[in-house]
C-alpha positions as CSV (number, residue, x, y, z in Angstrom):
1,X,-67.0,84.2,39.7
2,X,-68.3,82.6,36.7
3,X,-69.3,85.2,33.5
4,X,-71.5,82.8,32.0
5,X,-75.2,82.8,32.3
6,X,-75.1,79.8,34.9
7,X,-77.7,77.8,32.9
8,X,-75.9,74.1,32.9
9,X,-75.4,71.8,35.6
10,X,-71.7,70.3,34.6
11,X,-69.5,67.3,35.5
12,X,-66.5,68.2,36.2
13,X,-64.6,66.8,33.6
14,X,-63.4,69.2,30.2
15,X,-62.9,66.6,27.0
16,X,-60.0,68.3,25.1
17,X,-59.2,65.5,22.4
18,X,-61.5,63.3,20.3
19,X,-60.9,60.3,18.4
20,X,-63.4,57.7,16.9
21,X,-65.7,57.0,19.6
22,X,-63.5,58.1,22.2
23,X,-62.7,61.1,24.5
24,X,-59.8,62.3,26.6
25,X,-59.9,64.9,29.1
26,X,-57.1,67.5,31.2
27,X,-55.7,64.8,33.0
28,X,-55.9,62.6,30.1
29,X,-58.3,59.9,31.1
30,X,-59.9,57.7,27.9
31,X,-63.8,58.1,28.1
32,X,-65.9,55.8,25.5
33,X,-68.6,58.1,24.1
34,X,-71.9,56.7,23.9
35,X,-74.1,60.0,24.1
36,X,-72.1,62.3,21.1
37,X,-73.3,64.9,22.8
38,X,-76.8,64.3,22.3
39,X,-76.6,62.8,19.0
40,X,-74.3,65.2,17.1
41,X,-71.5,62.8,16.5
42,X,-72.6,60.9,13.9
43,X,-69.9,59.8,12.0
44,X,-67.2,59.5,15.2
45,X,-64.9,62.6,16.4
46,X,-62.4,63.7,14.1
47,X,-62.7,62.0,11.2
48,X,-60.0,62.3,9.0
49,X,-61.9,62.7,5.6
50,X,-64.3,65.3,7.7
51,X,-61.1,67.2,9.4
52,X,-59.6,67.9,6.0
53,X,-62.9,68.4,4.1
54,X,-63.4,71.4,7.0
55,X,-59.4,72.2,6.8
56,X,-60.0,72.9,2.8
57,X,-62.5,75.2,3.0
58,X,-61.6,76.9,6.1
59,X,-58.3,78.0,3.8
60,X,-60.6,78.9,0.8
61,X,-63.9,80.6,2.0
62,X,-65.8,80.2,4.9
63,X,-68.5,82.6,4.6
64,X,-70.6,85.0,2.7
65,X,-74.1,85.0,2.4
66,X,-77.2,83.8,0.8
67,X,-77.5,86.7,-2.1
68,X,-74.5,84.9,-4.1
69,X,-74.2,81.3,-5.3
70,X,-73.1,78.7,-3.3
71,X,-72.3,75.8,-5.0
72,X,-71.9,73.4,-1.9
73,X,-75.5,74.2,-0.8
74,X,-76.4,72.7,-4.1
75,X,-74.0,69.4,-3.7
76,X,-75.1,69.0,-0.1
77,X,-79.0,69.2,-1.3
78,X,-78.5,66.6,-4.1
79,X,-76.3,64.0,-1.9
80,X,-78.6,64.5,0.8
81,X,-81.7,63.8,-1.3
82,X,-80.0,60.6,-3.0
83,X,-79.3,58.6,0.1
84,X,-82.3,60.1,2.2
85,X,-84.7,58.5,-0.4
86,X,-86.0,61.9,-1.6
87,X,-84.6,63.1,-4.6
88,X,-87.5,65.8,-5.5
89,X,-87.7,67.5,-2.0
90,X,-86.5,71.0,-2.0
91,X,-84.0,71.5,0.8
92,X,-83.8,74.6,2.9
93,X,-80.5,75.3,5.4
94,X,-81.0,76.5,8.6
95,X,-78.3,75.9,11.9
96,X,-80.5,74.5,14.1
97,X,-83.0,72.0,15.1
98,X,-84.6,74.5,16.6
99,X,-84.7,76.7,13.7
100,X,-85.6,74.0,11.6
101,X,-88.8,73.4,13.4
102,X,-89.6,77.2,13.4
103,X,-88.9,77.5,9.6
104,X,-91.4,73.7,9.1
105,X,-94.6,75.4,11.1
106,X,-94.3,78.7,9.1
107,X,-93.7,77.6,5.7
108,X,-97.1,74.8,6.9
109,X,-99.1,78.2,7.9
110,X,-97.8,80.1,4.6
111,X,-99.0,77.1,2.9
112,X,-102.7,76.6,4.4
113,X,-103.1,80.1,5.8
114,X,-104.3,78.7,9.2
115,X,-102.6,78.8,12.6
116,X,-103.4,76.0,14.9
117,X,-100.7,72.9,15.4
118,X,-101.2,70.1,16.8
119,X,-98.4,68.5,19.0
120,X,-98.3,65.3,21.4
121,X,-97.3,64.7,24.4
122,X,-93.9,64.2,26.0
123,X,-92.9,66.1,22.6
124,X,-89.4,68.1,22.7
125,X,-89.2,70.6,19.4
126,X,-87.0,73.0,20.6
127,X,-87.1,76.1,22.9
128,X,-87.1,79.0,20.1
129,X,-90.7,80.5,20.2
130,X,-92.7,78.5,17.7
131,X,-91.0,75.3,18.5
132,X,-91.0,75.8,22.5
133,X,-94.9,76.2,21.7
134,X,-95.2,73.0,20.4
135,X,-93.0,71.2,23.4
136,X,-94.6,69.5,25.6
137,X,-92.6,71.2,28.9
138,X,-94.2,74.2,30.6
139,X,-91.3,74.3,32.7
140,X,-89.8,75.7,29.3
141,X,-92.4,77.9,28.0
142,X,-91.9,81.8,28.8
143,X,-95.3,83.7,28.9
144,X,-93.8,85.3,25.9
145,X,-94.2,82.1,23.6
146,X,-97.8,82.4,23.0
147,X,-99.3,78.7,22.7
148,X,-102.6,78.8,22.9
149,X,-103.0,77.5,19.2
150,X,-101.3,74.0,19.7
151,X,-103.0,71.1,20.9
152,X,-101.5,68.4,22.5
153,X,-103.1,64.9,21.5
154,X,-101.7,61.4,23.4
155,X,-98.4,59.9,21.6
156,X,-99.2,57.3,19.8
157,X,-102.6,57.4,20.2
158,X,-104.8,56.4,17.0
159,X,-108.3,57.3,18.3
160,X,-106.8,60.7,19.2
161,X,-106.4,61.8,15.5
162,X,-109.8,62.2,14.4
163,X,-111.6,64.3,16.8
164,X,-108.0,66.3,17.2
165,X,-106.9,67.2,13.9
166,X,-109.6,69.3,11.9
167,X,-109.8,71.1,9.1
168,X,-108.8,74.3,11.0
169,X,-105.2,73.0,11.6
170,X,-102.3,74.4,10.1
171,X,-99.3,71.8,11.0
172,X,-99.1,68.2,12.8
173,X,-95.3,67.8,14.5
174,X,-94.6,64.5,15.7
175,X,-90.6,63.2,16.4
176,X,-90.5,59.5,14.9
177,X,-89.0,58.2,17.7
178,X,-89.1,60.8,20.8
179,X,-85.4,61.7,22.4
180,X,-86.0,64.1,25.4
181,X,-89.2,62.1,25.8
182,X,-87.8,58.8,26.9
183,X,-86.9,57.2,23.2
184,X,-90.7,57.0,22.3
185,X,-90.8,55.1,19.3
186,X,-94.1,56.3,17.1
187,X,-95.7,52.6,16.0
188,X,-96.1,52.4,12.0
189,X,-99.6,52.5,12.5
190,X,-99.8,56.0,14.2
191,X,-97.7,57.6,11.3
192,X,-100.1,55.9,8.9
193,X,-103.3,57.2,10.7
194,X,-101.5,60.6,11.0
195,X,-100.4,60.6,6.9
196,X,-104.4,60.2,6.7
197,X,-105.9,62.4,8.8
198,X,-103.7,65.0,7.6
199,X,-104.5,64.3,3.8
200,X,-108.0,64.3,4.7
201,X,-108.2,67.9,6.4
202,X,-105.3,69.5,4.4
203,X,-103.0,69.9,7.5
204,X,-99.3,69.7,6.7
205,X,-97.7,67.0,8.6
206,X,-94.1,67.8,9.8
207,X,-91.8,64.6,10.6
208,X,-89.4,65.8,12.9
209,X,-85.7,64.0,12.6
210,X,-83.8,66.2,14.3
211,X,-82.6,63.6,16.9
212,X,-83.7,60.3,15.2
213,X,-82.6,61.4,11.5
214,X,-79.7,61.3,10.0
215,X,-79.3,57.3,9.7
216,X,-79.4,56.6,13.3
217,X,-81.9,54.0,13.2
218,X,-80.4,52.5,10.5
219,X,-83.0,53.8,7.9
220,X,-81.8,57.7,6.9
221,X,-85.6,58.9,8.7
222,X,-87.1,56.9,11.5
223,X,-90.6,57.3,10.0
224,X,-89.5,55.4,6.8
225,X,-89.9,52.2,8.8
226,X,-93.6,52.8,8.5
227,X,-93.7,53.8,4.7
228,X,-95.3,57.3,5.5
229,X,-94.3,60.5,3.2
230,X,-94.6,63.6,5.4
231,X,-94.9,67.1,3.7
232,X,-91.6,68.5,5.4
233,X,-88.9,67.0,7.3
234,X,-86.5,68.5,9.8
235,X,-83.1,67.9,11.0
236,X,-79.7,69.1,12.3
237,X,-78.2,67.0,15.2
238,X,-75.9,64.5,13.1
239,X,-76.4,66.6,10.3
240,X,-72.8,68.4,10.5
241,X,-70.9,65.9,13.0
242,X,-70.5,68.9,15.6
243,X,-70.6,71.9,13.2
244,X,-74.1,74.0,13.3
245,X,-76.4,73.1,10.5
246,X,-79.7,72.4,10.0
247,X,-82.3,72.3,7.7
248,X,-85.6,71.5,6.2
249,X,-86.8,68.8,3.5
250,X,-89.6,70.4,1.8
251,X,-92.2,68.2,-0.5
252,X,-92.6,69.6,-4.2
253,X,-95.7,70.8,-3.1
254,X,-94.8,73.7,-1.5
255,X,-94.1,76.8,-4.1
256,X,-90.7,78.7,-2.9
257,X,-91.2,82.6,-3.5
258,X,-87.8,85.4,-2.5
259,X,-88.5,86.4,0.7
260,X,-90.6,83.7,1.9
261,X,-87.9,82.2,4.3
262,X,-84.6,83.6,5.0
263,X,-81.6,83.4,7.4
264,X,-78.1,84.8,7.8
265,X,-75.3,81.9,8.5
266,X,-77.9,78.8,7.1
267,X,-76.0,77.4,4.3
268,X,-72.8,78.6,4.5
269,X,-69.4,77.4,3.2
270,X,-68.1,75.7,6.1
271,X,-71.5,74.2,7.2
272,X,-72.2,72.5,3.9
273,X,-68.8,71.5,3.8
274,X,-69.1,69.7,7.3
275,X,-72.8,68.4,5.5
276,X,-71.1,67.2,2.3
277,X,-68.6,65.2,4.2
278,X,-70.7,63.1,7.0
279,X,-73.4,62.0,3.9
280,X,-70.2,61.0,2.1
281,X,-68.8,59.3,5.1
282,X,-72.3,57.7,5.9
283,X,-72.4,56.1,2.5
284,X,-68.7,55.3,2.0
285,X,-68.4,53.6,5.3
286,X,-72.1,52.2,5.2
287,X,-73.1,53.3,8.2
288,X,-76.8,52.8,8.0
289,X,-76.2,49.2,7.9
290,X,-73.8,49.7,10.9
291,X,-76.6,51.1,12.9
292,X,-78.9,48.5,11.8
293,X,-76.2,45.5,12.9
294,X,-74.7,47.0,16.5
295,X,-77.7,48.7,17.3
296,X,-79.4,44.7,17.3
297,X,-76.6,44.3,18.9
298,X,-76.6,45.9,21.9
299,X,-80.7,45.6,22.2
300,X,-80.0,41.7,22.5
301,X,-76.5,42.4,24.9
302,X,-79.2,44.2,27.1
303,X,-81.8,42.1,26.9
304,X,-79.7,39.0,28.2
305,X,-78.2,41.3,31.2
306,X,-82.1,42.2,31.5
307,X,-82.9,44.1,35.2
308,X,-85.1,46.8,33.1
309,X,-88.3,48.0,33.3
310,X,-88.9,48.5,29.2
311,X,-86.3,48.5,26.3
312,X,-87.1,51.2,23.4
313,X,-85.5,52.4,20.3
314,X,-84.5,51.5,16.8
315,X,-80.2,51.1,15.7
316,X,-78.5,53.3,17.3
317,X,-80.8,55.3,19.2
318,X,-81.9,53.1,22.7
319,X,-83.4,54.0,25.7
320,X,-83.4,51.7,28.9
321,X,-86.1,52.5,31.6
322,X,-85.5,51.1,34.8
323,X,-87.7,51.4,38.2
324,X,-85.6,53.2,39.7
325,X,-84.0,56.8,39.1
326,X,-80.8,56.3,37.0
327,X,-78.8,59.1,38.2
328,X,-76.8,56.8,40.1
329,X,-76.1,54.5,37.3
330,X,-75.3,56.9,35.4
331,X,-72.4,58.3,37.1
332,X,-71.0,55.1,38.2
333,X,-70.6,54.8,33.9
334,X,-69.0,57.7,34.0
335,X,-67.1,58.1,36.9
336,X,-66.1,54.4,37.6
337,X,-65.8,53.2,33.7
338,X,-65.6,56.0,31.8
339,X,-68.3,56.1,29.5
340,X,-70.0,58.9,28.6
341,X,-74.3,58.4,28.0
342,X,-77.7,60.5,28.5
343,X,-80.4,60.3,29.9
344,X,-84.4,61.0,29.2
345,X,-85.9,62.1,32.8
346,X,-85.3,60.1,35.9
347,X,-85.4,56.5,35.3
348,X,-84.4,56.1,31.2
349,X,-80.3,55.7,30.3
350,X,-80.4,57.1,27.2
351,X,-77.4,55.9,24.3
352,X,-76.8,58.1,20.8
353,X,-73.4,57.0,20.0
354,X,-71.5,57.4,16.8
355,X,-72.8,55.5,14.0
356,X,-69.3,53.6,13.2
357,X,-69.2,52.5,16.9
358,X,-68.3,49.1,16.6
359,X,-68.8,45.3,18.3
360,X,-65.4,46.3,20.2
361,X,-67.1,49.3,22.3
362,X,-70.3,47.8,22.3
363,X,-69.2,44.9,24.7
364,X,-67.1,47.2,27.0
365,X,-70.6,48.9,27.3
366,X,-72.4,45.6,28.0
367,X,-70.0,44.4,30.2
368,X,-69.9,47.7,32.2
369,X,-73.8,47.6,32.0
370,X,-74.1,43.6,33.3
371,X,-71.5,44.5,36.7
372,X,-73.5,47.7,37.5
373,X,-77.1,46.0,36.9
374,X,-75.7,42.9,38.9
375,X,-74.9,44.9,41.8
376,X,-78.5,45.9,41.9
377,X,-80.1,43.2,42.2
């Protein structure tokens, strides 16, 4: 009998070495990982310059806590802001997307002293209290995760905004590009009308990057496609290559105070160690740009192959919807050609791969893809 709170449904397969863009499990088979475990592996498994950055300062310090200096957090907060594009945010550490979210909507109702958020639908910000509020899953909300003050408007939806957001709310959370909801990507012009209607009745808007930050879309936030500044930005996922962190972006705006936020393990040695290594990885190895070229990439390999319903995403972060549940498909990837991916309910594969994965593994995907979508049809 199992002791562990039976909340997973699990293949039966246990990865126990990592390489690149590649797994092995107990018996040794070679899986190609196109998933990173839902968009954690940003810069491949195992990197050599992030295994010895970690290695380092495992052997020096790996924790103490936020009442002494920590110089990495202040290395990690300046790299961070130089190749984000926002070198006069304030950054605030956190380990979780989840907690980043939380963190966002109270600092946005500190800052206006109102309460209501509005969210959209098909959202997915987490499943602490504040940010399982502002999901879009009931399924998901506990009757102890009061939500009555969030408003769910239509993704995407322009009209939406005005009658929607008022002067009465707090916070506006919107993913650039949706994960859980399908790979949702928010047009230009809705993060434009949203930049306004939030400027005009004072509500803080919240970009949350948690799954389609961190340079996956080839651009280091999704929404700077569409020029948009938001007031706080949240991430984690790719943010430590596997190692908890998260944190917040904040806009110099907002006026920091001791005791205003606070956590126990945000921050720490080994976490901003893990940070400090995948930003200097990203921009060593150019890895935007790599997103930007295989993520084209694959979009026109899967275009050609074609059998889908509707193609979504931006570099590295793709979702295939198909008129038919995927389930199936799905497995015969993994099962039949080893290759790990996700998916976003029943009918969308879903692909967050590493951002170094290469024209090499993007054809054995392809090809894989073209013999399963062949049989189909």
């Amino acid at each position: 009998m199992s002791h562990l709170f039976d909340v997973y449904p699990l293949y039966d397969i246990e990865p126990v070495k990592a390489e690149g863009c590649y797994l092995w499990d107990t018996n040794g088979t070679k899986y190609l990982d196109l998933y990173g475990g839902h968009a954690v592996i940003s810069v491949g498994h195992c990197h050599p310059y992030y295994v010895d950055m970690l290695s380092k300062q495992l052997h020096a310090i790996n924790f103490y806590s936020n009442s002494v200096k920590i110089s990495l957090q202040e290395e990690l907060a300046e790299k961070l802001g130089e190749l984000s594009g926002y070198p006069d945010y304030k950054l605030f550490l956190v380990n979780s997307g989840a907690e980043a979210n939380e963190n966002a909507l109270k600092l946005a109702s500190f800052h206006t002293g109102r309460s209501k958020v509005v969210a959209f639908t098909k959202a997915f910000h987490g499943r602490t209290a504040g940010a399982v509020a502002a999901t879009d899953n009931p399924s998901i909300v506990a009757p102890v995760n009061y939500n009555k003050h969030v408003t769910f408007l239509p993704f995407n939806d322009i009209d939406a905004l005005q009658e929607g957001i008022t002067d009465e709310v707090c916070a506006v959370i919107v993913e650039g590009i949706q994960g859980v909801g399908g790979i949702q990507v928010s047009s230009d012009e809705f993060l434009q009308a949203l930049r306004k209607r939030c400027d005009e009745t004072g509500a803080v808007l919240i970009l949350d990057s948690v799954q389609c930050g961190y340079g996956r879309t080839g651009k280091f936030f999704s929404h700077q496609f569409s020029g948009v500044h938001p007031d706080l930005m949240t991430m984690a996922k790719g943010m430590g290559n596997g190692f908890p962190i998260g944190g917040v972006l904040i806009s110099p705006k907002f006026k920091a105070s001791y005791g205003l936020l606070g956590t126990t393990f945000g921050g720490n040695h080994m976490a901003c160690a893990a940070g400090i290594a995948v930003l200097d990885i990203m921009k060593n190895e150019n890895l935007l740009d790599n997103a930007t070229e295989i993520g084209e990439y694959l979009l026109n390999g899967i275009k050609e192959i074609g059998g889908y319903k509707e193609l979504r995403g931006r570099g590295l972060m793709i979702g295939i919807e198909y008129d038919f549940p995927v389930k199936d498909l799905r497995n015969k990837l993994l099962f039949e050609h080893k290759m790990f991916t996700g998916v976003a309910g029943a009918n969308t594969i879903r692909l967050l791969p590493s951002l170094a994965l290469g024209k090499k593994e993007a054809d054995l995907f392809l090809e894989s893809l073209r013999i399963e979508v062949t049989s189909l049809s």
